[in-house]
C-alpha positions as CSV (number, residue, x, y, z in Angstrom):
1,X,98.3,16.3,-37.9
2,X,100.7,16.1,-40.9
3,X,101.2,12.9,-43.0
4,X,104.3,11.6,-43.3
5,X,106.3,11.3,-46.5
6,X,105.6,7.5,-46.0
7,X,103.4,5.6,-45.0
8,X,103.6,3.2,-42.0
9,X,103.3,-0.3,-42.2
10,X,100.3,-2.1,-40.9
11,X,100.8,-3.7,-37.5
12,X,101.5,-7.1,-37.3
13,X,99.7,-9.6,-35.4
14,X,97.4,-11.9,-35.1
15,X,94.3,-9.6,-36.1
16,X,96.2,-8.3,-38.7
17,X,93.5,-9.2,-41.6
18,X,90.8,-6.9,-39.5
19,X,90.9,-3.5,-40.6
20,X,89.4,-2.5,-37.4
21,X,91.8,-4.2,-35.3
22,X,94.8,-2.3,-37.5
23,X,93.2,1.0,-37.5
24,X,92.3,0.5,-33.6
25,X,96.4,-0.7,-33.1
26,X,98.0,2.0,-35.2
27,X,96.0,4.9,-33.4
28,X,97.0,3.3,-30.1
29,X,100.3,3.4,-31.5
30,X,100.3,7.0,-32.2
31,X,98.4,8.2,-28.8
32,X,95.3,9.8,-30.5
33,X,92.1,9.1,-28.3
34,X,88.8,8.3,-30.6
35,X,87.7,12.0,-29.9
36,X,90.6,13.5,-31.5
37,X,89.6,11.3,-34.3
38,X,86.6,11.6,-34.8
39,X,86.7,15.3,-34.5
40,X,89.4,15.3,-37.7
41,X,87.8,12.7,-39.5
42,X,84.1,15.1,-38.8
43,X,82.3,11.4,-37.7
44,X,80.8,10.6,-34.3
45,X,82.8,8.8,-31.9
46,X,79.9,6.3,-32.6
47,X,81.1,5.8,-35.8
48,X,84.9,5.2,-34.9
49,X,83.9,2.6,-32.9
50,X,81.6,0.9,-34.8
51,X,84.9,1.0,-37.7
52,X,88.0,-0.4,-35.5
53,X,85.2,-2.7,-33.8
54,X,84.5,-4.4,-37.9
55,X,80.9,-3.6,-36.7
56,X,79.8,-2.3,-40.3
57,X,76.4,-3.0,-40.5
58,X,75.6,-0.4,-38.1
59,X,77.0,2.1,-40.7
60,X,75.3,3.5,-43.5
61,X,76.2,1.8,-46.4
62,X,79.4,-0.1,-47.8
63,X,80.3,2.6,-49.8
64,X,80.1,5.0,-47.1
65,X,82.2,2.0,-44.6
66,X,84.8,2.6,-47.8
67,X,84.9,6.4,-47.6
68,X,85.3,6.4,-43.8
69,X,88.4,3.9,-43.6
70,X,90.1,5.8,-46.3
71,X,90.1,9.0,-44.7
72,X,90.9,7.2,-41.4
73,X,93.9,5.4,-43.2
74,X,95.3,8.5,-44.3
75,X,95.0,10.2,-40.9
76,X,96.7,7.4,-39.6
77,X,99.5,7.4,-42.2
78,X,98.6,3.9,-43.5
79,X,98.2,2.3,-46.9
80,X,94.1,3.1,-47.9
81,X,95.0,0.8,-50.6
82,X,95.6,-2.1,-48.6
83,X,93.3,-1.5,-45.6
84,X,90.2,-1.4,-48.7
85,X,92.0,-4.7,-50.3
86,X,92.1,-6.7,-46.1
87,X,88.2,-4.5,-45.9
88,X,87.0,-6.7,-48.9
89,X,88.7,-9.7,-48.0
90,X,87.4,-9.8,-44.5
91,X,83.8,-8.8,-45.5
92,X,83.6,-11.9,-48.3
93,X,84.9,-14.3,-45.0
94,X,82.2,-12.6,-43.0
95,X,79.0,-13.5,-45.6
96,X,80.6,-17.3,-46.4
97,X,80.7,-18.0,-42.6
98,X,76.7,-16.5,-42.8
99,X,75.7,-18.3,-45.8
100,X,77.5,-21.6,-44.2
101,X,75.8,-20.8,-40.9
102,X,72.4,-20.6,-42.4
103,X,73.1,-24.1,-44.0
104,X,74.1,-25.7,-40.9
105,X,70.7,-24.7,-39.7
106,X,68.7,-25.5,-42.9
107,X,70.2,-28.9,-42.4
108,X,69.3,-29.5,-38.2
109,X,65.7,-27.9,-39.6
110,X,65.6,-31.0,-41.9
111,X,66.8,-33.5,-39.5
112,X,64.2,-32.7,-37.2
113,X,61.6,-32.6,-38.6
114,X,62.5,-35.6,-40.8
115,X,61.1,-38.4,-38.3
116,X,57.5,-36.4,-38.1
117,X,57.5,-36.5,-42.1
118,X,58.3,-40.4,-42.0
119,X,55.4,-41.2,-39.0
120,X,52.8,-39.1,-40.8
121,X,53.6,-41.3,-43.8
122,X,53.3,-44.5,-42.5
123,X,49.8,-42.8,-40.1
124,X,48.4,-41.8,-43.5
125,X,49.2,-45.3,-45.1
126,X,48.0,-47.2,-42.2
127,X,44.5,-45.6,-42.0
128,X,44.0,-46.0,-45.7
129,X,44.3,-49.8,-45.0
130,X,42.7,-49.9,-42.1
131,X,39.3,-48.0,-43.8
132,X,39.9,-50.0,-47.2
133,X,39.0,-53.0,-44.9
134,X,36.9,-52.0,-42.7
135,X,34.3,-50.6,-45.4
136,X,33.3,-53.0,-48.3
137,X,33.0,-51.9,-52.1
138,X,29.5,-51.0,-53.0
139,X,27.4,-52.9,-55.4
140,X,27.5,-51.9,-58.5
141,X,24.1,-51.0,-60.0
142,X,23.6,-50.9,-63.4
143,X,20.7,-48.5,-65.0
144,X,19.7,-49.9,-68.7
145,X,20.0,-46.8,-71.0
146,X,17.0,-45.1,-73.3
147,X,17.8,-44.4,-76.3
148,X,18.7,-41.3,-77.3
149,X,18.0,-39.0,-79.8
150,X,21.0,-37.1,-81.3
151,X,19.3,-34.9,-83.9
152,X,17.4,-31.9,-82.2
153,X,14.8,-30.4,-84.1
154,X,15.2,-27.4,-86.3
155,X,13.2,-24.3,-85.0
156,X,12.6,-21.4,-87.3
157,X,10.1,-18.6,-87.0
158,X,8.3,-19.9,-90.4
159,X,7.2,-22.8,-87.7
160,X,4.8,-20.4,-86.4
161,X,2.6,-20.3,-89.8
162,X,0.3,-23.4,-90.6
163,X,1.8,-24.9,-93.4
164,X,-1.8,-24.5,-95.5
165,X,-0.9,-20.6,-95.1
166,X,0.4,-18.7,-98.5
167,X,3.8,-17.2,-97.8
168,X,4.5,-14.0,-99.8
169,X,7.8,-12.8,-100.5
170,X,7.4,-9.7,-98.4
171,X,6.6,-12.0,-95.5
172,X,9.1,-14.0,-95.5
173,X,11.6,-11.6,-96.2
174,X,10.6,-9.6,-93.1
175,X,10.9,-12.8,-91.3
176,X,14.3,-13.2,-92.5
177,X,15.4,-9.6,-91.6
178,X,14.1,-10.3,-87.9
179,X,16.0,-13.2,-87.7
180,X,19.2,-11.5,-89.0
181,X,18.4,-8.6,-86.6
182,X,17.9,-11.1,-83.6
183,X,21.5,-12.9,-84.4
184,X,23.3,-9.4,-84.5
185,X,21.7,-8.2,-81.1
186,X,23.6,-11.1,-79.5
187,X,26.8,-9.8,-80.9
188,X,26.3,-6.6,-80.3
189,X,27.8,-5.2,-76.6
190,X,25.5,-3.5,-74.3
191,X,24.6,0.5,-75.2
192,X,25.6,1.6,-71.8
193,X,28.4,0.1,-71.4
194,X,29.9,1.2,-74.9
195,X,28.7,4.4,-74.2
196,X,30.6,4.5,-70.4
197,X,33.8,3.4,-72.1
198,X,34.0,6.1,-74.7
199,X,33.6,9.0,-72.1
200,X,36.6,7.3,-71.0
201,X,38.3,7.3,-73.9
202,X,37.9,10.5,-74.4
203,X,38.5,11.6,-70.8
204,X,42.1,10.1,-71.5
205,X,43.1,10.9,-74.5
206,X,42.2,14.4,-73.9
207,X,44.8,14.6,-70.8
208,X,47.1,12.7,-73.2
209,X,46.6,15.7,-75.6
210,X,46.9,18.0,-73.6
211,X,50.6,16.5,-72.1
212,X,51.8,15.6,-76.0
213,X,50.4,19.1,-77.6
214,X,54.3,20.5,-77.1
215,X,55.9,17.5,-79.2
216,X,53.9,17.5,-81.9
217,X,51.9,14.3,-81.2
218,X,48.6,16.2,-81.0
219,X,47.0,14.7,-84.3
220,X,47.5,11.4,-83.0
221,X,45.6,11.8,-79.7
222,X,43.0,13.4,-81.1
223,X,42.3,11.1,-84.4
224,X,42.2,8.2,-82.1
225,X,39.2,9.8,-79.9
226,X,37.4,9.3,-83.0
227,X,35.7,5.9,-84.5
228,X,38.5,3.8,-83.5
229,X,37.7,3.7,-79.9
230,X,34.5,2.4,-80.0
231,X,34.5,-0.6,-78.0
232,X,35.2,-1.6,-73.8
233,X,38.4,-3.6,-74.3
234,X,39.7,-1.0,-76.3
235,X,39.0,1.9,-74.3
236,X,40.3,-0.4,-71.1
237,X,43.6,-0.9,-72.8
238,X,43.5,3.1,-73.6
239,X,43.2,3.6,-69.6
240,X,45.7,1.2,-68.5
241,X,48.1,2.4,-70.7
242,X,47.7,5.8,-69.7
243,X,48.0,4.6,-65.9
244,X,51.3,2.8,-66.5
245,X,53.1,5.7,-64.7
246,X,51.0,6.2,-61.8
247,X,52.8,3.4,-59.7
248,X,56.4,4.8,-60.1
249,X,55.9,6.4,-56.4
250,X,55.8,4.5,-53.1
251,X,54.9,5.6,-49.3
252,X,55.5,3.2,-46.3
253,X,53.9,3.3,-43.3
254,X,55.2,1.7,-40.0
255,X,52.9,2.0,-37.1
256,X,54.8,1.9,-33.7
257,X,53.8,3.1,-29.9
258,X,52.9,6.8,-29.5
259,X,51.2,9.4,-31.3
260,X,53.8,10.9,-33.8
261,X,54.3,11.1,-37.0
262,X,57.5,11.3,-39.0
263,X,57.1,11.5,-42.8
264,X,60.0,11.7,-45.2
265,X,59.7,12.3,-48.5
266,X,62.7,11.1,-51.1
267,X,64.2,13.2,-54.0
268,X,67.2,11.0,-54.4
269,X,68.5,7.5,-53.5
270,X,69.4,7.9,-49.3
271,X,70.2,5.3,-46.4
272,X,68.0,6.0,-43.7
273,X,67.9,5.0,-39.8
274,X,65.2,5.7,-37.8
275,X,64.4,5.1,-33.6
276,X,62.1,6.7,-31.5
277,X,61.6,6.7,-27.3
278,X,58.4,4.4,-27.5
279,X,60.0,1.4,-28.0
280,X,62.7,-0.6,-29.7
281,X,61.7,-0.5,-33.3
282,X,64.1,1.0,-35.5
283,X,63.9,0.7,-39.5
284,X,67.2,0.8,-41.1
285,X,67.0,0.6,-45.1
286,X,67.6,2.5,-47.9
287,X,64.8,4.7,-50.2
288,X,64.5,5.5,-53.8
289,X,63.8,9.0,-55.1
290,X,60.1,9.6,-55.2
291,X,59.3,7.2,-52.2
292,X,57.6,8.6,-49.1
293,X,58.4,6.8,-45.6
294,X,55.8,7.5,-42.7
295,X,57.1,6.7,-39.3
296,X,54.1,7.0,-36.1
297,X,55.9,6.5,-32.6
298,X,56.8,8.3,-30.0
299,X,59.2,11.1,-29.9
300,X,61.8,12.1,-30.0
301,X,62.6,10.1,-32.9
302,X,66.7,9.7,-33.5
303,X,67.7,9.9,-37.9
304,X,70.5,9.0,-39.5
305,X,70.4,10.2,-43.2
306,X,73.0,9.7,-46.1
307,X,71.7,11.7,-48.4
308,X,70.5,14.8,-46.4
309,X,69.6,17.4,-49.1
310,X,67.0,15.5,-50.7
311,X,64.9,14.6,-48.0
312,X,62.3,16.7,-47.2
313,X,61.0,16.0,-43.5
314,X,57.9,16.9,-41.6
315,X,56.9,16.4,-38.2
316,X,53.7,16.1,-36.9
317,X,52.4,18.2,-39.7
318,X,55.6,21.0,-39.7
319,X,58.1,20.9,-42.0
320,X,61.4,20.8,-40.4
321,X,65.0,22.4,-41.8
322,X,67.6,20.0,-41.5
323,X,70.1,22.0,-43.6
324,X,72.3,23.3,-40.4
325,X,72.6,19.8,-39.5
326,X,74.3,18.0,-42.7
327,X,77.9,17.5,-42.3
328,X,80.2,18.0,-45.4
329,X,80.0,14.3,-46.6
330,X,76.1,15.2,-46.9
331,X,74.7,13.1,-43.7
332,X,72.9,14.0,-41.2
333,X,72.2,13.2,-37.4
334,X,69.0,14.2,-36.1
335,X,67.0,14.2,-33.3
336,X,63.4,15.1,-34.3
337,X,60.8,16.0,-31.1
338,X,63.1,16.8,-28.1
């Protein structure tokens, strides 16, 4: 179909702040069914429901809702302008009457269960009185005090030799070293454990070589497996820090009925939908690059993507190519275990 020159005004009437209900009314009014449509607009008459129906959250993703009512403005030979500006306006009315419905029911939440708070109040009150009462103070008996000594007596290995004993100098020097040495081993951390935390060090800062050798960091990795890691919280902090990026990737699991397993792996940001034949769970949320989501149902399992060339997908095992299936606005519609 060509557009015209101009475009057509939006029908009037009373829906006429629903951009389904104009999109719906002006197709009407140009006699095109919702197959011809969504064969020219490359959707699924799914989708063309779903958009003059203002059901949008079983769409992608707002900005693919955008997308799809400007191409089905222009096909139409309306404004896209103005049916994005009546799209926003009607969404923002849509999430206040939400948020004011979720209120209204925070608020009958707290009026109901205000009279239980009050009773257990006055309950809890009430039997404090009632065993205050009912059980009398015990006597108070009071224990005279010994006195105490506050100056403990000093200990030292010299105590050991009579005090008619000659001291040399020797002696009591190794005496003194004893007692020097005895006060260090308590400082002093275990051997093992020092020695367990330095091949860890090292085990570190070796892979941390080996990454850094290309940007001329490699003096720095290796000066510090030297004497400066020579202690367990250092060497922990060494290990941690080194682990910092191991937690950048994710994988979720969802366990429903049946004995397949879906697994999609993420190389970009994508919108996924996801149902299988066992039951009614669905997921419906979007994935960052790097996550992993593992779906176990029963097939055949029905995808929506809306980022189809990253994902990688596997089924039961197989890797599956989903290329033939991704339309030009890179999504895809699958159906996974027929």
């Amino acid at each position: 179909m060509e557009p015209a020159e101009e475009l057509a005004e939006p029908p009037s009437g009373s829906n006429r702040r629903s951009p389904g209900a104009m999109l719906a009314a002006q197709r009407e009014t140009l006699e095109l069914s919702i197959q011809q449509v969504a064969d020219q607009l490359n959707l699924t008459m799914h989708f063309v429901r779903a958009l003059e129906a203002d059901c949008y959250d079983k769409l992608p993703g707002e900005v693919f809702v955008r997308g799809y009512i400007r191409a089905y403005s222009n096909l139409l030979r309306l404004d896209p302008v103005q049916l994005l500006l009546i799209f926003d306006e009607f969404t923002s009315q849509k999430i206040a009457r939400k948020e004011e419905a979720i209120k209204r029911r925070d608020r009958r939440r707290k009026d109901k269960n205000r009279p239980w708070i009050l009773f257990s109040g006055f309950a809890f009150v009430a039997v404090a009185v009632a065993l205050w009462y009912l059980n009398p103070a015990a006597p108070v008996v009071s224990i005279p005090a010994e006195p105490v000594s506050m100056t403990a007596p000093e200990t030292s290995v010299l105590a050991a030799v009579p005090l008619d004993t000659p001291v040399s100098a020797s002696t009591q020097s190794a005496v003194m070293a004893d007692e020097t040495i005895a006060e260090d081993a308590v400082l002093l951390p275990d051997p093992a454990q020092v020695e367990m935390a330095d091949a860890m060090a090292d085990a570190v800062i070796s892979d941390i070589a080996l990454e850094t050798e290309d940007s001329g960091q490699l003096p720095i990795a290796t000066a510090m497996s030297g004497s400066l890691i020579q202690s367990q919280p250092l060497a922990q902090a060494v290990l941690e820090l080194a682990g910092e990026d191991t937690a950048s990737a994710r994988t979720v699991t969802y366990s429903w009925t049946g004995a397949d397993e879906l697994t999609l792996r993420f190389d970009a940001d994508c919108w996924v939908e996801i149902e299988h034949r066992g039951g009614d769970e669905s997921y419906k949320n979007s994935s960052s690059a790097g996550d992993t989501l593992v779906i176990k149902g029963t097939a055949p399992f029905s995808v929506l993507l809306g980022n189809a060339r990253d994902v990688e997908v596997t089924f039961n095992g197989r890797s599956m190519d989903i290329s033939s299936n991704i339309r030009a606005d890179n999504t895809a519609r699958l159906s996974i275990g027929m």
